[in-house]
C-alpha positions in Angstrom: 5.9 1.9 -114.9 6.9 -0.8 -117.5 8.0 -0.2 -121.4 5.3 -2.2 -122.3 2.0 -0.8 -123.9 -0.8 -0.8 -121.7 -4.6 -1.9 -122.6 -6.3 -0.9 -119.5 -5.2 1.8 -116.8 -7.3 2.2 -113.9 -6.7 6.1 -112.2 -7.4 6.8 -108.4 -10.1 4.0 -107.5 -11.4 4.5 -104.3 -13.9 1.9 -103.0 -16.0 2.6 -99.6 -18.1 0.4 -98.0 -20.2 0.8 -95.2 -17.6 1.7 -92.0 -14.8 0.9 -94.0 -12.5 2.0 -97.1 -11.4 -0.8 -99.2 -9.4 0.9 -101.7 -7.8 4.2 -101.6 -6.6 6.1 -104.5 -5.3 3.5 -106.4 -4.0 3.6 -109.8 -3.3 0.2 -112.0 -1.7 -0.9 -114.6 -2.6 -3.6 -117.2 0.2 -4.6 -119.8 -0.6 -5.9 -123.3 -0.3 -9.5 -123.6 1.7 -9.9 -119.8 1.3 -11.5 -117.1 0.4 -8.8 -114.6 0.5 -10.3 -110.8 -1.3 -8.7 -107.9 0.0 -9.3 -104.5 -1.0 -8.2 -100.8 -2.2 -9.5 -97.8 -5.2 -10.5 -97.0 -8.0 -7.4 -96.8 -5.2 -5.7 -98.5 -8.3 -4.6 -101.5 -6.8 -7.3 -103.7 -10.3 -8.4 -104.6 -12.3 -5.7 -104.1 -10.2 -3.7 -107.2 -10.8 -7.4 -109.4 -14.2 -7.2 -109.0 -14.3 -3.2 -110.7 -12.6 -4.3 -113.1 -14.5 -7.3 -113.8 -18.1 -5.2 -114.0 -19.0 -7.0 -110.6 -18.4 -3.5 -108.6 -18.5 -0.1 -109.5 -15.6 2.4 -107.6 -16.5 5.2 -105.2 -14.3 7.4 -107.1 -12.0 7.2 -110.1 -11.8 6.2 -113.6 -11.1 3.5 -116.0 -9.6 3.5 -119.4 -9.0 1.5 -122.2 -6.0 2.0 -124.2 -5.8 1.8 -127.9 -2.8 0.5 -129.6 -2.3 4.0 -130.8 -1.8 5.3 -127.1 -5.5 7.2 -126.7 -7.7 6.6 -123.7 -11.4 5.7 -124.1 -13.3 6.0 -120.6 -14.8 2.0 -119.2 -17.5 2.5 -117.4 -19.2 -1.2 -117.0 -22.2 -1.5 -115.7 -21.8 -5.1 -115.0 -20.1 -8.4 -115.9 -22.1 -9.0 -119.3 -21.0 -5.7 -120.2 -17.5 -6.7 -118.9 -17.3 -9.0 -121.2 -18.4 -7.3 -123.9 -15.2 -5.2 -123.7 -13.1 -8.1 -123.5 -12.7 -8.4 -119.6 -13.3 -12.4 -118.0 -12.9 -13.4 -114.7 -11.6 -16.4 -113.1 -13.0 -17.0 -109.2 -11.5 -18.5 -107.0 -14.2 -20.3 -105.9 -15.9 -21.7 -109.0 -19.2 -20.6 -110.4 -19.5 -24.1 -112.2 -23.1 -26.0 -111.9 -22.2 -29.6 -110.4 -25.3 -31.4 -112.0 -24.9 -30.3 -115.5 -22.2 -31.8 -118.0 -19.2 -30.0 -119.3 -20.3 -28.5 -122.6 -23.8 -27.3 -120.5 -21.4 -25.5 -118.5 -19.4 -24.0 -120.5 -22.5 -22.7 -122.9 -24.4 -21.8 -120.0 -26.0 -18.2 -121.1 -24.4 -18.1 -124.3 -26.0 -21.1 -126.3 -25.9 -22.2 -129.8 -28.9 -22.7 -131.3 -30.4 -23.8 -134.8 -32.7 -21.6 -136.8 -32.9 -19.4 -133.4 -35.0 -22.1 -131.3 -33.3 -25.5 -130.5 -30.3 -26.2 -128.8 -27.4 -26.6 -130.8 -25.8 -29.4 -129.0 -23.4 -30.6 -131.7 -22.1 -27.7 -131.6 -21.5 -27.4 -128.0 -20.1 -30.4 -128.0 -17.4 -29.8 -130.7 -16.4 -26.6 -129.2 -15.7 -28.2 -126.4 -13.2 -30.8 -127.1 -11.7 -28.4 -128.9 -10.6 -25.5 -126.4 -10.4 -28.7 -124.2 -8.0 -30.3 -126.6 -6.3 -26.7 -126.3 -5.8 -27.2 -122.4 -4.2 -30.4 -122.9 -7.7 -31.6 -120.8 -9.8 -33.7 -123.2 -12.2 -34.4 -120.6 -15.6 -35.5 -122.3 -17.9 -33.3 -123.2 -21.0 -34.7 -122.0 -19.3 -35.6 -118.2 -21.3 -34.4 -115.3 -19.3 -31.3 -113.5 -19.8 -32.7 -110.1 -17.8 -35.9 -110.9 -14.4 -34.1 -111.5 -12.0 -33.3 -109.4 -11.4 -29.9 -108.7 -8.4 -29.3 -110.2 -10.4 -30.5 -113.6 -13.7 -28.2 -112.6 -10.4 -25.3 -112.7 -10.3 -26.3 -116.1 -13.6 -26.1 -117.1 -13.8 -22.6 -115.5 -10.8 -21.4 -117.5 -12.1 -22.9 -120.8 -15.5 -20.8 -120.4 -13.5 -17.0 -120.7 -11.2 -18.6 -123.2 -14.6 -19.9 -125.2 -15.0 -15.7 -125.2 -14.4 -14.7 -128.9 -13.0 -11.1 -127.8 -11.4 -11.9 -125.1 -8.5 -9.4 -123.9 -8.3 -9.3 -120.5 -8.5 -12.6 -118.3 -8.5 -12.0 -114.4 -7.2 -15.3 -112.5 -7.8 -14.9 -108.9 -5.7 -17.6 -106.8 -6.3 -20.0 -110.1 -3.5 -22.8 -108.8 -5.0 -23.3 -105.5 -6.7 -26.5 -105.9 -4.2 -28.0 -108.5 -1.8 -30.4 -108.8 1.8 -29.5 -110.0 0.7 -31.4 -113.0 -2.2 -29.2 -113.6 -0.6 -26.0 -112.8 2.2 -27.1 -115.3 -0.5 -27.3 -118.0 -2.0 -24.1 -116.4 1.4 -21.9 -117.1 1.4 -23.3 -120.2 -1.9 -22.0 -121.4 -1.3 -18.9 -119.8 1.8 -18.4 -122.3 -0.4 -19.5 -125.0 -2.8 -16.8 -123.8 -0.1 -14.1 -123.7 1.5 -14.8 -127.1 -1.3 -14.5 -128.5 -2.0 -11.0 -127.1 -4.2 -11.7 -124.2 -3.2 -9.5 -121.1 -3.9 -11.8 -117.5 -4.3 -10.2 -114.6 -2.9 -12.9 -111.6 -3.7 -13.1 -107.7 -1.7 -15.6 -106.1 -0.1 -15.6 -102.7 2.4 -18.0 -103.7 5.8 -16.2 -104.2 7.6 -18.8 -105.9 5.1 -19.3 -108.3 4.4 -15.2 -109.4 8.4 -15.1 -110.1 7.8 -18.0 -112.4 5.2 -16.3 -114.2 4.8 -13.0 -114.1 5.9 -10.2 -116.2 4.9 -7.4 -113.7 3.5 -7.1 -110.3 1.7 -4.1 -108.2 1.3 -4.0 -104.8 -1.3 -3.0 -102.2 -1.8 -2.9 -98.6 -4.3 -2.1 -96.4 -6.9 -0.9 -99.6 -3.4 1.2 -100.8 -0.9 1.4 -103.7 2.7 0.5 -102.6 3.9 0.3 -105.9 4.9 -1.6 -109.4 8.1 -3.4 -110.7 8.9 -5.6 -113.4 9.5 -9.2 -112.4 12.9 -9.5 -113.9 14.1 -6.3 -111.8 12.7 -7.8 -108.4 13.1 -10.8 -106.2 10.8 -12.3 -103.2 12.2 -10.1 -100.2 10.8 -7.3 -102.4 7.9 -8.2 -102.3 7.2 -9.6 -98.7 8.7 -6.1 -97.7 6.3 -4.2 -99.8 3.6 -6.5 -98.1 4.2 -6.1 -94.5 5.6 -2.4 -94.4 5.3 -0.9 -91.3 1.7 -0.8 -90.3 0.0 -0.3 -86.6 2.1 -1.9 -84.1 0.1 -3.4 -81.3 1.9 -3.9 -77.7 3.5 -7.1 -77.0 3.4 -8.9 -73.5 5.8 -11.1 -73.4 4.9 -14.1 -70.2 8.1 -14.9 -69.1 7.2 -18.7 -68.6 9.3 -22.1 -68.6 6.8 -23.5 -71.1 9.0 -27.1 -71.0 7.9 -27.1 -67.5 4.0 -26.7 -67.9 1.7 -29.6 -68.7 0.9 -30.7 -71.8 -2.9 -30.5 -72.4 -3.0 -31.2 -76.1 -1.4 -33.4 -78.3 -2.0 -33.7 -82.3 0.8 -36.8 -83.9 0.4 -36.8 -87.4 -2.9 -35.2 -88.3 -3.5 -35.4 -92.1 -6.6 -34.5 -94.2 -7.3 -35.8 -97.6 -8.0 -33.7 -100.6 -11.1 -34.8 -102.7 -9.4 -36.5 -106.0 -6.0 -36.9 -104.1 -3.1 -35.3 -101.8 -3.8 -33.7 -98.5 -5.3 -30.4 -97.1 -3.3 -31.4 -94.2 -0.2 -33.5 -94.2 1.3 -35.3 -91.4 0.8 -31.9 -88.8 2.0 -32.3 -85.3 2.3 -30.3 -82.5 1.2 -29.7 -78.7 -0.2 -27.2 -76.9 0.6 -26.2 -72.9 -1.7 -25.5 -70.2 -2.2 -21.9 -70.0 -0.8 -21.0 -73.3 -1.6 -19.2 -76.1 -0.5 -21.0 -79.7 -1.0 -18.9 -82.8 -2.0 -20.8 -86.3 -0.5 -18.2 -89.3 -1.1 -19.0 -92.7 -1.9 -17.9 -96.0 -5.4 -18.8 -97.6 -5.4 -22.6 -98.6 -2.5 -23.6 -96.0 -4.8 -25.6 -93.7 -5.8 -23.4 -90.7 -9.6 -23.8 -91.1 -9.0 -27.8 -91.6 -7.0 -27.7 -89.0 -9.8 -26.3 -86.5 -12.2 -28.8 -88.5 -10.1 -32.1 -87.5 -9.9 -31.1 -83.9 -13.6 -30.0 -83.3 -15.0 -33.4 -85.2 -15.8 -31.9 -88.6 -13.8 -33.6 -91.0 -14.8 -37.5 -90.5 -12.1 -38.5 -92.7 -8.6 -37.2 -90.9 -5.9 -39.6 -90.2 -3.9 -39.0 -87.1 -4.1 -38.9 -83.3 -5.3 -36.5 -81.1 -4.5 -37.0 -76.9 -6.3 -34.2 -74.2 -4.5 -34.4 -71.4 -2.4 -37.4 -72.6 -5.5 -40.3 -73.7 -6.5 -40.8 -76.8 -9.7 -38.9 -77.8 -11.7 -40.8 -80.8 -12.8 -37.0 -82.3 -16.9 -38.5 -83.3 -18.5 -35.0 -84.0 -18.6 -31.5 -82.3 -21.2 -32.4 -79.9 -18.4 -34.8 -78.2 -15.6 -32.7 -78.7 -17.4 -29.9 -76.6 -18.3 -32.5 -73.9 -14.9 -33.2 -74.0 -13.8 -29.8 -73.2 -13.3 -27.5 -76.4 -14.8 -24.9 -77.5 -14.5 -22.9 -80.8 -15.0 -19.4 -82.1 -15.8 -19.5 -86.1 -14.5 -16.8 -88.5 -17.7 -15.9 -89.7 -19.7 -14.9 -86.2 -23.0 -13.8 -88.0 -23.6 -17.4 -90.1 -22.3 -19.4 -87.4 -21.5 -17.5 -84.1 -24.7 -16.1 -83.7 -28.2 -16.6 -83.8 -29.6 -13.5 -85.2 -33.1 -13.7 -84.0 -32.6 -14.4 -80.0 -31.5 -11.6 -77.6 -27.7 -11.1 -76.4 -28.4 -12.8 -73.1 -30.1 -16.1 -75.2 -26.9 -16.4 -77.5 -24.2 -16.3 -74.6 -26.5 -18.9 -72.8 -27.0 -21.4 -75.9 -24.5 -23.7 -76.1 -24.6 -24.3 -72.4 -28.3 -24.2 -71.6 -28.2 -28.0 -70.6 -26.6 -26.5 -67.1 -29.5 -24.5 -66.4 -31.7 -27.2 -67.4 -34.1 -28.6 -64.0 -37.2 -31.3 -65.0 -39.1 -29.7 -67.8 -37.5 -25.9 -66.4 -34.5 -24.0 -67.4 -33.2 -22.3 -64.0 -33.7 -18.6 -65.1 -31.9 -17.2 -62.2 -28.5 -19.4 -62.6 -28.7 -18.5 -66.0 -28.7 -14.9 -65.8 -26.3 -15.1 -62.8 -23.7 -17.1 -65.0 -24.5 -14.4 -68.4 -24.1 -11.4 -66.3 -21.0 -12.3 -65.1 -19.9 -13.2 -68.6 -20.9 -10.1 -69.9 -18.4 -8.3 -66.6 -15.5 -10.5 -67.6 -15.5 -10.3 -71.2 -16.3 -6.7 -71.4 -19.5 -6.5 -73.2 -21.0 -2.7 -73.6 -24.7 -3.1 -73.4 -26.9 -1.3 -71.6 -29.6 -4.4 -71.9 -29.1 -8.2 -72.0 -32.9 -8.7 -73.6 -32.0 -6.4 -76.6 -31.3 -8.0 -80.2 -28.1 -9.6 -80.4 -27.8 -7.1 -83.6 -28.4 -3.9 -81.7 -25.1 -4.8 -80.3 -21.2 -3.2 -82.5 -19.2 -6.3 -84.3 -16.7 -5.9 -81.5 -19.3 -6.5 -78.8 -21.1 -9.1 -81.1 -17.6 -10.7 -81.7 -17.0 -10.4 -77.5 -20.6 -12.5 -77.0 -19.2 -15.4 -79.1 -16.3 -15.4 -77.2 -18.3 -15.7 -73.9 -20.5 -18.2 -75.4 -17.5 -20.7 -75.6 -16.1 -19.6 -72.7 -19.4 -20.4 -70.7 -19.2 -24.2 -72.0 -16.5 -23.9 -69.2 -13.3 -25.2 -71.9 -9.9 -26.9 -71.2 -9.3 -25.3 -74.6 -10.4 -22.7 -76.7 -10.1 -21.9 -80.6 -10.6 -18.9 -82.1 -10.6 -19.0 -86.1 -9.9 -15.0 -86.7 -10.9 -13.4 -84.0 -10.3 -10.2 -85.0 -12.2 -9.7 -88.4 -14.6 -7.3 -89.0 -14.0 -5.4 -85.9 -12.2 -1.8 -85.4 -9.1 -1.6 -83.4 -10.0 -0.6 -80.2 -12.6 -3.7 -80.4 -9.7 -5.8 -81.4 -7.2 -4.7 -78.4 -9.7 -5.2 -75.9 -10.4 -9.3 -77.6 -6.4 -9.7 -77.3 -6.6 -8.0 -73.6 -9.4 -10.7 -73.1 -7.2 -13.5 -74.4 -4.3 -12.8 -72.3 -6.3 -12.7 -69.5 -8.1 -16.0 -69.8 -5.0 -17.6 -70.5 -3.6 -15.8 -67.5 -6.3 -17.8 -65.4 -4.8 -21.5 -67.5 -7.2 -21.3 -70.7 -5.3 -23.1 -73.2 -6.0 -21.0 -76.7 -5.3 -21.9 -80.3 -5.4 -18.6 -82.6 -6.1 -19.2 -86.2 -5.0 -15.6 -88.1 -4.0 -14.1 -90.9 -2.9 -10.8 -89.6 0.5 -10.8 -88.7 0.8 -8.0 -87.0 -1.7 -8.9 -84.2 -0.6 -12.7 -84.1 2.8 -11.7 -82.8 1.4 -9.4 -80.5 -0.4 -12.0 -78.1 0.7 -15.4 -78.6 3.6 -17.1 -76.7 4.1 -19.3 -79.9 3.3 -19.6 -83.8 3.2 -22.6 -86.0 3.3 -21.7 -89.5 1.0 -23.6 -92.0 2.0 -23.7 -95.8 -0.1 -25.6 -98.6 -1.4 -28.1 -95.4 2.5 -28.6 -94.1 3.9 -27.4 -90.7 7.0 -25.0 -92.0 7.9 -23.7 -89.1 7.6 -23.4 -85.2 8.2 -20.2 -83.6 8.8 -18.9 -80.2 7.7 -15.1 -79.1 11.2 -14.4 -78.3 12.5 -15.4 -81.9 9.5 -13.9 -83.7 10.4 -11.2 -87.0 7.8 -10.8 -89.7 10.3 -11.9 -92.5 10.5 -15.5 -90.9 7.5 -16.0 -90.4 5.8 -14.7 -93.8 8.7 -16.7 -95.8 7.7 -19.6 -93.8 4.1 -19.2 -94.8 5.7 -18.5 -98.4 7.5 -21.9 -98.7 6.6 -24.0 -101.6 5.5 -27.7 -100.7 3.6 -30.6 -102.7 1.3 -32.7 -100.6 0.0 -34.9 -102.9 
């Protein structure tokens, strides 16, 4: 613990969810007028403890406290975010809660208006106030602009200047706040943040950008895997700290190392160049190349913002506006939408299987058949028996435990949900095949079965792109990883030269794409 006072202590949080624990016992301190960073991997309960302390969530178990500058405790028990702030406590998403077709000062009243003799709008007001804390943030954008016309890095602004607007404010949460801004705008960013913190304010900072948090912070806790690793003041630590209280040791899965000339195999996919702009300037993705073997497994690691979804997005025809080229089995494609990118022989597993995997009202048979119903289709008839031929064998291959192909797709685990996805793309009958996290959500004997599944496809000259963000599992069935950072290629690793401190520092590295 720090020689600082503290204004908030929270005392063994536990937070349970349905068939999972998010947090586990864990205590947290908040520093008067500090900057007090978070850190952990992802689904390390980073968010999940935010959002108690923010009114948004209430804990399983445990207790919070404010502390008084005289050292005594008075129990917080918030019943929800207006009562959060009543204490003091804002919050800073990281994805903005703004209203794109109302102005700035409508925003940043919203729920909290001024008003004349207690009926009409105050708008004068509003508008004053504005400019003011706007002023403050070295942002005089005008009052009366529409949201949805700024950039994002601006709308950041706008979302800051709301909990600053807060008259009590003592506790400002900023989850991930420099994500979507320019060095420019984080610059300014730091700068109110020390304004903040002079003045008393305590913040309570997310990033995953190690660089940055030694910059700013004053102290930081880590968790992992929903538990307290521990806290250290800034000026005693330095980044391999922290990556190694990160990673620790956690479960090690096998790894099967193909012992393969990869130089020697064909080259089924290409990407030269592949560059994504960013809405108001710079790049999602910037200038990414790489190339992909027949038969091989390559693994996309990366933190959250570094480009893997894009990345998926350019390649599968959902982001129109890429630059680049793209060459399947060495011609050109012209990538028009997904519909053409699936004729042309990829197939894709999303991250989020239930909005987009799955189609929650048809039975497990129908959503392995979907996407390639046109095979079945004869005249005005879908051939019933070549379906259910090419579906049972889908369901043998892949390893599906169901006892009935006509029940609901949701009688079904989220490993064996997860598992039809998979052998809905693989049905499409792909040269290559994309999963975007293929292990969320599910337990871990569901997710060694989906890396036993990979390896074997690939086994048979599947050619598999991974997008992940476990690091652990990454390494333990890909034959290469290309490590994403802030939309920029930072590194590309072979299986035999693969450690965990490489490749997180890789993913770590600080780069500017605009």
């Amino acid at each position: 613990m720090g020689t600082d006072a503290i204004c908030l202590r929270a005392e063994h949080i536990t937070k349970v969810f349905p068939g999972t624990k998010a947090l586990k016992d864990v205590s947290f301190n908040v520093y008067k007028g500090k900057v007090n960073v978070l850190i952990g991997e992802n689904g390390a309960g980073k968010s999940t403890l935010m959002k108690i302390l923010a009114g948004i969530q209430k804990p399983t178990e445990g207790k919070m406290y404010l502390v008084k500058d005289d050292g005594s405790k008075e129990e917080l028990q918030l019943k929800d975010t207006t009562d959060a702030r009543m204490h003091g406590i804002g919050m800073i998403n990281q994805e903005l809660s703004l209203f794109p077709n109302l102005n700035v000062y409508q925003n940043m009243f919203m729920a909290r208006e001024e008003t004349k003799a207690g009926v009409f709008l105050d708008n004068h007001t509003h508008e004053e106030l504005t400019k003011k804390v706007l002023a403050r943030l070295a942002h005089p954008i005008p009052p009366e602009t529409i949201v949805g016309t700024l950039r994002v890095g601006q709308q950041q602004i706008i979302e800051i200047a709301r909990n600053i607007l807060q008259e009590n404010l003592k506790i400002l949460i900023m989850d991930e706040p420099t994500s979507s801004l320019s060095k420019q705008e984080v610059d300014v960013l730091f700068n109110v943040i020390h304004d903040l913190t002079s003045h008393g304010i305590s913040i309570i900072y997310i990033s995953h950008r190690l660089e940055e948090i030694l910059q700013i912070g004053d102290y930081v806790t880590v968790l992992r895997d929903g538990s307290y690793i521990g806290e250290e003041q800034i000026k005693n630590i330095d980044m391999a700290w922290m990556v190694r209280g990160m990673i620790g040791e956690d479960v090690e899965y096998t790894k099967v190392h193909r012992d393969i000339d990869w130089e020697s195999q064909d080259t089924i996919l290409e990407v030269k160049d592949l560059s994504l702009p960013k809405p108001g300037g710079g790049y999602l993705l910037n200038n990414v190349s790489f190339n992909l073997k027949k038969g091989e497994v390559l693994g996309i690691y990366g933190l959250l913002g570094s480009g893997r979804t894009e990345l998926f997005e350019c390649i599968m025809g959902l982001q129109p506006t890429h630059t680049g080229k793209i060459y399947l089995e060495g011609k050109e494609l012209t990538v028009k939408n997904i519909a053409d990118q699936i004729q042309n022989g990829f197939a894709i597993v999303p991250e989020d299987r239930q909005k987009e995997g799955l189609v929650q009202t048809l039975d497990i048979q129908k959503n392995i058949s979907l996407s390639s119903l046109k095979r079945y289709v004869k005249g005005l008839l879908i051939d019933s028996k070549g379906e259910d031929g090419h579906v049972d064998s889908q369901i043998q291959d892949v390893h599906i435990k169901v006892a009935d192909k006509h029940l609901p797709i949701l009688s079904l685990s989220g490993g064996n949900q997860q598992k039809c996805v998979i052998a809905k793309a693989i049905l499409t009958q792909p040269k290559i095949l994309l999963l975007d996290e293929p292990s969320r959500g599910i337990d871990i004997g569901a997710k060694t079965e989906v890396f036993d599944i990979i390896r074997e496809y690939a086994n048979k000259g599947l050619s598999i792109i991974v997008v992940s963000s476990e690091l652990n599992e990454i390494t333990t069935f890909t034959d290469r990883i290309i490590v994403l950072s802030n939309g920029v290629k930072t590194a590309e690793i072979n299986d035999t030269e693969y450690t965990k401190d490489k490749i997180v520092f890789a993913s770590y590295k600080g780069h500017e794409t605009a």
